[in-house]
C-alpha positions as a LaTeX table, in Angstrom:
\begin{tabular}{lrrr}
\hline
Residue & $x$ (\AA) & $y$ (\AA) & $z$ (\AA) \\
\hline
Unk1 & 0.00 & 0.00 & 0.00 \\
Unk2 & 0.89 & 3.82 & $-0.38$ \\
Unk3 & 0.53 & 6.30 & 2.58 \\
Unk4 & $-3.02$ & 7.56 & 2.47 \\
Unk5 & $-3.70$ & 11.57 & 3.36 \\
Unk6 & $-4.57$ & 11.35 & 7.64 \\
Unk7 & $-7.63$ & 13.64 & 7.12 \\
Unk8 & $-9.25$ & 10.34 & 5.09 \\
Unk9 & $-8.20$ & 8.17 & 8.35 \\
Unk10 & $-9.16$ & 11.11 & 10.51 \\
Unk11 & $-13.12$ & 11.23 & 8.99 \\
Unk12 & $-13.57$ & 7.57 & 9.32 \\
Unk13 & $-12.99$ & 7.59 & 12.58 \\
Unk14 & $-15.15$ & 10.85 & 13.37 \\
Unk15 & $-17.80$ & 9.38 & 11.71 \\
Unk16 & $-17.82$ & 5.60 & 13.15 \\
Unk17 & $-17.00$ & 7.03 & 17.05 \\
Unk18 & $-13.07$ & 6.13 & 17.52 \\
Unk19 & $-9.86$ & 7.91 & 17.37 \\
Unk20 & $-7.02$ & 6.85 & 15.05 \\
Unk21 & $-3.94$ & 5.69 & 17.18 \\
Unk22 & $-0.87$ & 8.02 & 16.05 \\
Unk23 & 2.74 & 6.16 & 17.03 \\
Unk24 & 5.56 & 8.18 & 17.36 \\
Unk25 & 7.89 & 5.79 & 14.81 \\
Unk26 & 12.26 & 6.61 & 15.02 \\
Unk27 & 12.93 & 3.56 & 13.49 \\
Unk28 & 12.85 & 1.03 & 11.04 \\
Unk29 & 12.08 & $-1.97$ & 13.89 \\
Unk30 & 9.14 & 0.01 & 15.73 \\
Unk31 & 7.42 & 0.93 & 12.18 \\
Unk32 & 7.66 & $-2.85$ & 11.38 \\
Unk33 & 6.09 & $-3.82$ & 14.64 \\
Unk34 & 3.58 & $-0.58$ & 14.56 \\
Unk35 & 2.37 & $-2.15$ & 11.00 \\
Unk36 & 2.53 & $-5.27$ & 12.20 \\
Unk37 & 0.50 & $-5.23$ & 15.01 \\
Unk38 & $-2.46$ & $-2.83$ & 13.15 \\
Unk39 & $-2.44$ & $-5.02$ & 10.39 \\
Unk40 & $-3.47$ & $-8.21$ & 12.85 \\
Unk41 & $-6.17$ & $-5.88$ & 14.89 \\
Unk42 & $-7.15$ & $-4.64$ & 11.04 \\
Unk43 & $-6.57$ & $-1.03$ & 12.68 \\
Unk44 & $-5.59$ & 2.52 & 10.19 \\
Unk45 & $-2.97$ & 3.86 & 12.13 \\
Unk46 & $-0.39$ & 7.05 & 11.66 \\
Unk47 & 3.37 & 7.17 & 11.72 \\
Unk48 & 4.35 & 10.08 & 13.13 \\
Unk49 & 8.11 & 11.47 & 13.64 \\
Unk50 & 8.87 & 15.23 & 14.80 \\
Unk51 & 12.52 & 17.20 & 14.98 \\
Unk52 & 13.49 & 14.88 & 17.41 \\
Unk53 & 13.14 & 11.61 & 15.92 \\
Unk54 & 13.75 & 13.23 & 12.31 \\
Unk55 & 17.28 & 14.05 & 14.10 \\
Unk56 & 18.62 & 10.04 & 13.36 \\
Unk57 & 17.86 & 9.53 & 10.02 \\
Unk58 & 15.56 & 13.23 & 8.09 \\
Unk59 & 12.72 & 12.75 & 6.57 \\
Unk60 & 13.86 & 11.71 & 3.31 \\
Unk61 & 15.30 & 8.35 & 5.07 \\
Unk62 & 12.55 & 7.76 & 7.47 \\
Unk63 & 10.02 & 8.15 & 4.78 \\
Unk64 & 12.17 & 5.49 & 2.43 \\
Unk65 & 12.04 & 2.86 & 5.29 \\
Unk66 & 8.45 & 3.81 & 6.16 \\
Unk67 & 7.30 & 3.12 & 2.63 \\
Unk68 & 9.63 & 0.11 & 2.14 \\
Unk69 & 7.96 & $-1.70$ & 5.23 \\
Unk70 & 4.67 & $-0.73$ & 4.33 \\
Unk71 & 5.18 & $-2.83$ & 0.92 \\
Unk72 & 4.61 & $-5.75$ & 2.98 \\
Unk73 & 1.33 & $-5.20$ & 4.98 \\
Unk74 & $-2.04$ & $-3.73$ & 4.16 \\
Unk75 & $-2.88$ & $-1.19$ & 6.76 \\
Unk76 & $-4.59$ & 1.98 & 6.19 \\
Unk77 & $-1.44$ & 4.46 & 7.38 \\
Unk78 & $-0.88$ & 7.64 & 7.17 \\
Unk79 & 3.03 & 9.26 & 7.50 \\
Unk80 & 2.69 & 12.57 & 9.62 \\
Unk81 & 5.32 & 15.31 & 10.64 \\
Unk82 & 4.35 & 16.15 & 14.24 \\
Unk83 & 5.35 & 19.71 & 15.92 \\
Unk84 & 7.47 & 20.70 & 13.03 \\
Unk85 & 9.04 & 23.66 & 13.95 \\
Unk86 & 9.52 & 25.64 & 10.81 \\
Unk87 & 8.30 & 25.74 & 7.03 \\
Unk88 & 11.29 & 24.44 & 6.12 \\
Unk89 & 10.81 & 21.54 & 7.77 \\
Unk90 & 7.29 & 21.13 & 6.69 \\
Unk91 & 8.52 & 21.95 & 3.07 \\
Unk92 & 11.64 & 18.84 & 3.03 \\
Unk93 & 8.50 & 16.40 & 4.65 \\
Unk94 & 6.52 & 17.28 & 1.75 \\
Unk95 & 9.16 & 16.68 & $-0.49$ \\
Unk96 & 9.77 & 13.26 & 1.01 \\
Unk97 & 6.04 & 11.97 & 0.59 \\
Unk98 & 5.08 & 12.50 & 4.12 \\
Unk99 & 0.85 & 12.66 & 3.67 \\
Unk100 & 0.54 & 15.18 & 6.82 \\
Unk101 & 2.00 & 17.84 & 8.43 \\
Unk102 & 2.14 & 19.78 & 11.68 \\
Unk103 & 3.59 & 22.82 & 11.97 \\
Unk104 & 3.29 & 23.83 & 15.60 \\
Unk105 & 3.37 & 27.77 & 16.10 \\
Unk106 & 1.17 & 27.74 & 19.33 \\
Unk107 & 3.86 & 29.43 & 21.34 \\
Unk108 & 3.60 & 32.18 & 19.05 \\
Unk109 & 1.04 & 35.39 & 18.72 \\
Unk110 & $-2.31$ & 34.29 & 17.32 \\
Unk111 & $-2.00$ & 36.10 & 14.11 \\
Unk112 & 1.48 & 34.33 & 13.43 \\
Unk113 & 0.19 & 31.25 & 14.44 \\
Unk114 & $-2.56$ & 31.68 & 11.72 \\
Unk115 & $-0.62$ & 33.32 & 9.21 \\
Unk116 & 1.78 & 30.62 & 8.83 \\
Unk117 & $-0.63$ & 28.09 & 9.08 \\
Unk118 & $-2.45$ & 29.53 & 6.31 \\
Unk119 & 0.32 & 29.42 & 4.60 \\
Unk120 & 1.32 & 25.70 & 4.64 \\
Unk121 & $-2.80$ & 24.74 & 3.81 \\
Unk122 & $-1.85$ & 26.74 & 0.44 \\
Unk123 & 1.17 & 24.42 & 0.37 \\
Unk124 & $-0.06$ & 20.91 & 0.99 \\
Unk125 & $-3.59$ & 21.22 & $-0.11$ \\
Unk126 & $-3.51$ & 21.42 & $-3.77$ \\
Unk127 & $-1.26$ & 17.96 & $-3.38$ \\
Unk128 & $-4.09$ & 16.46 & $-0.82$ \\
Unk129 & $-1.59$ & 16.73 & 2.35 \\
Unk130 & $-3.28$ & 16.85 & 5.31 \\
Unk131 & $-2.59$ & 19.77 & 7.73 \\
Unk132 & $-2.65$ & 19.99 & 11.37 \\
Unk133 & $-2.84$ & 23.09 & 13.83 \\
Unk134 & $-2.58$ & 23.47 & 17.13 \\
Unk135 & $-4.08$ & 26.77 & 19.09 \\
Unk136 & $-3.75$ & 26.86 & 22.53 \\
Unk137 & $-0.58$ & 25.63 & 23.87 \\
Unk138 & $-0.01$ & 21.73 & 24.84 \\
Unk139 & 2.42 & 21.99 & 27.88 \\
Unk140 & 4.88 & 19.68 & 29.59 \\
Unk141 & 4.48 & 17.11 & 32.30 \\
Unk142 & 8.18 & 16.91 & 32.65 \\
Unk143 & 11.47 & 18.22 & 32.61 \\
Unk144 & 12.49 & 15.35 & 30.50 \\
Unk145 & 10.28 & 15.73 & 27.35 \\
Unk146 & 11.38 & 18.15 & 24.83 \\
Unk147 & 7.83 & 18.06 & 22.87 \\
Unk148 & 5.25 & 21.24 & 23.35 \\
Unk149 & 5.81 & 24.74 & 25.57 \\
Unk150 & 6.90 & 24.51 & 29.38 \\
Unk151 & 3.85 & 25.55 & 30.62 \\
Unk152 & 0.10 & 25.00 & 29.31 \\
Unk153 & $-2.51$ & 26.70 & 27.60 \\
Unk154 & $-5.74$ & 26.09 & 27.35 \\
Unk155 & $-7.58$ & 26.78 & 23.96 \\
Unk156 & $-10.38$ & 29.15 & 23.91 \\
Unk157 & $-13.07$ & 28.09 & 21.73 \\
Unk158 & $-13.75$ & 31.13 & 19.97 \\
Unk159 & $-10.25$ & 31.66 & 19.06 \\
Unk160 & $-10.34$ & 28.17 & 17.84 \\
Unk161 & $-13.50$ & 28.52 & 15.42 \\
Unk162 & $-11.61$ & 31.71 & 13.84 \\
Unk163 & $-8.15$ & 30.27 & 13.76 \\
Unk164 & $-9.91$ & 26.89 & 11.34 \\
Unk165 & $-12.13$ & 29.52 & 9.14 \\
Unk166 & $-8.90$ & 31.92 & 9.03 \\
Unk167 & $-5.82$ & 28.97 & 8.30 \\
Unk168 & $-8.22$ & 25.72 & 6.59 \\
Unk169 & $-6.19$ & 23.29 & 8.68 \\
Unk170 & $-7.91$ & 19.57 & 8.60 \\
Unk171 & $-7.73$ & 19.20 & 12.22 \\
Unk172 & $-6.86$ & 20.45 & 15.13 \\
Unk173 & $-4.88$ & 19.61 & 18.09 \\
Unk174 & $-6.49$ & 21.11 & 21.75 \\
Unk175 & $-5.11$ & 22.04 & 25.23 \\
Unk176 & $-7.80$ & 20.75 & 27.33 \\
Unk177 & $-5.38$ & 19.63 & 30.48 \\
Unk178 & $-3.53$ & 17.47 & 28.48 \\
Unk179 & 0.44 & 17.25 & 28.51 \\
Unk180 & 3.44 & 15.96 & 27.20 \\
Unk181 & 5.56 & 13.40 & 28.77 \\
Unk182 & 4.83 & 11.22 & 31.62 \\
Unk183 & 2.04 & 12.06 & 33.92 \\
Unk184 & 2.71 & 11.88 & 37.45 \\
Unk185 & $-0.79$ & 11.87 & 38.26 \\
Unk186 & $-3.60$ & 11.27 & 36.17 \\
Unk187 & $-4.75$ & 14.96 & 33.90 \\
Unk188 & $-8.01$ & 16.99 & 34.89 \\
Unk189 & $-9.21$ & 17.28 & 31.47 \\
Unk190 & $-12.18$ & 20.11 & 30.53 \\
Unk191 & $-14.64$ & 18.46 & 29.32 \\
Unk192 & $-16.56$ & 21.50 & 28.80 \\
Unk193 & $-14.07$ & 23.34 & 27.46 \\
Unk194 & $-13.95$ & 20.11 & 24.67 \\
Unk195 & $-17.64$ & 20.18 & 24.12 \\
Unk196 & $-17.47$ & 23.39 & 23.23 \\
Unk197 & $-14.57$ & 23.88 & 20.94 \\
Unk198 & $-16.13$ & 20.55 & 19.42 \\
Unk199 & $-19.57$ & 22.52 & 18.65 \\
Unk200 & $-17.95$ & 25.66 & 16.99 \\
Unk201 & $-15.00$ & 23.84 & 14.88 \\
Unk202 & $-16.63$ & 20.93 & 13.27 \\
Unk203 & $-13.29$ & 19.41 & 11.93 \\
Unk204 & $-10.99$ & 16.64 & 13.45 \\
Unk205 & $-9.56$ & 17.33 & 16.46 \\
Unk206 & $-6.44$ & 15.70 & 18.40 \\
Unk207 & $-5.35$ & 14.79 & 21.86 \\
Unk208 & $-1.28$ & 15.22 & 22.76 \\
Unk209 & $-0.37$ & 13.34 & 25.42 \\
Unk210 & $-2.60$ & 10.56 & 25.05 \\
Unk211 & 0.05 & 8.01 & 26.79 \\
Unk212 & $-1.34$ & 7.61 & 30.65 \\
Unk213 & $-4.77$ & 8.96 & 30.57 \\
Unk214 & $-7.62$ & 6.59 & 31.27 \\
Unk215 & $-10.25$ & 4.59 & 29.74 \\
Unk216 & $-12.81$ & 6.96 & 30.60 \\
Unk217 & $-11.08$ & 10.17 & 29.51 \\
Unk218 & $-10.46$ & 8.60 & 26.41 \\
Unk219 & $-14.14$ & 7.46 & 25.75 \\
Unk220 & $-15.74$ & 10.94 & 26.57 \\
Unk221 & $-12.80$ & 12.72 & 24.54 \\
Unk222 & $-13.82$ & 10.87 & 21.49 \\
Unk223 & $-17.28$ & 11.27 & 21.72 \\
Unk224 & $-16.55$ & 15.19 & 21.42 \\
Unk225 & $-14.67$ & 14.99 & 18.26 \\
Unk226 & $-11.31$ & 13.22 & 18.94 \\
Unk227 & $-10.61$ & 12.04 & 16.09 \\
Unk228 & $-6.44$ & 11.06 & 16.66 \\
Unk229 & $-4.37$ & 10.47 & 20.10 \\
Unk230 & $-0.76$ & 10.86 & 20.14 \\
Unk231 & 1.34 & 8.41 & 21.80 \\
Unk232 & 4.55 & 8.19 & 22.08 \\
Unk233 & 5.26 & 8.68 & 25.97 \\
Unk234 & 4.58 & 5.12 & 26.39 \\
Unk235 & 6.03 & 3.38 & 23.39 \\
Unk236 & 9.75 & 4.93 & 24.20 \\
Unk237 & 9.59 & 4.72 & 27.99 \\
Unk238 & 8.50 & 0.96 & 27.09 \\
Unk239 & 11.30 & 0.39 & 25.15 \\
Unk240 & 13.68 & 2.21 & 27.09 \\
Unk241 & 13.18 & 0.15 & 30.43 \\
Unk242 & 13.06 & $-3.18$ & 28.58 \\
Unk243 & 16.87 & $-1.95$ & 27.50 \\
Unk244 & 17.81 & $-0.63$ & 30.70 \\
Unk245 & 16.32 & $-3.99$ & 32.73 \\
Unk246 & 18.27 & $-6.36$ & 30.43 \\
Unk247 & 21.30 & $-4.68$ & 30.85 \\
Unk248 & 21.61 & $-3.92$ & 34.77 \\
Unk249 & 21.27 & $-7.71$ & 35.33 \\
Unk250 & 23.58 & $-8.45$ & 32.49 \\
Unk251 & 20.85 & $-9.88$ & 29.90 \\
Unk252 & 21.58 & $-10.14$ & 26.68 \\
Unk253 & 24.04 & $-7.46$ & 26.25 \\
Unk254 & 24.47 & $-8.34$ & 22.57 \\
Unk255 & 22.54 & $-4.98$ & 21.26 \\
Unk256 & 20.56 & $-6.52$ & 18.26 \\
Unk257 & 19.16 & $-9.67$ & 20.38 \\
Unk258 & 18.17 & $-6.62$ & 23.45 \\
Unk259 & 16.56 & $-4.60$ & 21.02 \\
Unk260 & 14.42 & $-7.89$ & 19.50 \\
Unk261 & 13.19 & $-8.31$ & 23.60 \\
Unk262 & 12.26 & $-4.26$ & 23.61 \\
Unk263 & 10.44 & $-4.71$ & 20.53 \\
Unk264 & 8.46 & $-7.22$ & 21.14 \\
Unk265 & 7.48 & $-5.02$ & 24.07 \\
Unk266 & 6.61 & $-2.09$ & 22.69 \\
Unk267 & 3.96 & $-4.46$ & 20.39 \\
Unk268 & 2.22 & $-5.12$ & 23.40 \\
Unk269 & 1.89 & $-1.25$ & 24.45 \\
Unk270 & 0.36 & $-0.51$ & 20.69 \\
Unk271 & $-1.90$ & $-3.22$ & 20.70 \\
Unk272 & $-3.41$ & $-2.18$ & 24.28 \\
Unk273 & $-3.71$ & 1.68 & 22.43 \\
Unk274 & $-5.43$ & 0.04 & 19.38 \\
Unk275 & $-8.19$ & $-1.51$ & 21.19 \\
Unk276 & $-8.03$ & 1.50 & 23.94 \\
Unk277 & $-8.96$ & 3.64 & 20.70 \\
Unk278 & $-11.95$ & 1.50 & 19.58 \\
Unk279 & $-9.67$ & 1.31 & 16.14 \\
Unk280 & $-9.31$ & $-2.28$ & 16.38 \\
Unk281 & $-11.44$ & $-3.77$ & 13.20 \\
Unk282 & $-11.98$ & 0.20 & 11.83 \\
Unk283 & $-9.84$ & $-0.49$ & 8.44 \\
\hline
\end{tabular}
């Protein structure tokens, strides 16, 4: 299969109440197992990479090995650029087949926010690129996570109706007490606040920091237009301890035969997210 635009993902799920699970994906072994793993639940799902993870290989690799792997599954996928942090970097994703884009201005004025999100729907549109925005700011849970602004804030949903009608994004991603990183206690997310923004911006819209909030939140959230949770929290701290355990008690120190153990734990944490979305059987 080819990568297929995330606003077509994005609708199916609005429309048939679930949220499409959106993996962070650094390399070549967690995109196999992401695929993997969606193909047997028969789940879309989106590969997403940002500055961070776009650091070990750019975009023009990643999206090689991406489409490569795909070649061997049939899974409704989408390849996204999450919290790009310039046009530039939106511009080289394009360029290297990526079907969506973020470009994350929300620590920025409102009108340069908009501006340059206007900008990049002129961009990817006419090619049927996908484009997400993100007004309000998503803030951090820790010091550790290099993702979103230090501190929250939440989106107004006024500002949000006339930053879609003044940019055309295809969706939307909200402050609503959610956070990057790892929560140390469970968020306080505004429903109301959701509800709202939901009833005035009748696009997609998208939850960061999806890894440790709970059934519940997740249930209500997509009932009022959650359309796509980020998670990428859990897949890396996943992996990360499996490494860490098998090497303080001397296990398997040869790298490749480690990272084969972490992988096969991280496939665990993306099926749980798969059926936690209701995506399970949605392709």
């Amino acid at each position: 299969m080819k990568f297929l635009p995330m606003k077509m993902l994005m609708e199916h799920a609005m429309e048939h109440c679930y949220a499409v699970p959106s993996f962070c994906a650094w390399n070549a072994e967690i995109i196999d197992t992401i695929l993997k793993v969606c193909q047997h639940l028969n789940s879309p799902v989106i590969l997403m990479a940002g500055p961070a993870e776009l650091s070990l290989l750019g975009p023009v690799s990643i999206s090689a090995v991406a489409s490569s792997l795909l070649e061997k599954y049939f899974v409704k996928t989408a390849l996204h650029l999450d919290h790009g942090d310039s046009i530039e970097l939106v511009e080289e994703c394009i360029k290297s087949q990526f079907t969506s884009v973020m470009l994350d201005f929300s620590k920025r004025s409102f009108e340069e926010n908009a501006s340059a999100l206007k900008k990049v729907c002129s961009i990817c549109h006419p090619d049927g690129i996908t484009v997400e925005g993100e007004i309000g700011a998503v803030g951090r849970c820790d010091s550790n996570t290099v993702e979103g602004f230090v501190d929250s804030k939440l989106t107004d949903p006024d500002e949000a109706a006339a930053y879609v009608e003044l940019t055309g994004v295809d969706c939307l991603a909200v402050s609503i007490g959610n956070a990057h990183g790892s929560y140390v206690k469970l968020p306080q997310f505004d429903f109301d606040r959701l509800a709202k923004i939901h009833e005035k911006v009748r696009i997609p819209l998208v939850l960061h920091g999806g890894s440790g909030t709970s059934d519940n939140d997740l249930r209500k959230a997509i009932s009022l237009g959650i359309c796509k949770v980020n998670v990428a929290t859990d897949l890396i701290g996943t992996y990360r301890n499996s490494l860490l355990n098998q090497w303080n008690t001397e296990q398997n120190m040869w790298v490749p035969v480690a990272q084969g153990v972490a992988v096969k734990e991280v496939a665990r944490v993306v099926e749980e997210w798969v059926i936690r979305l209701n995506a399970n059987g949605k392709a």
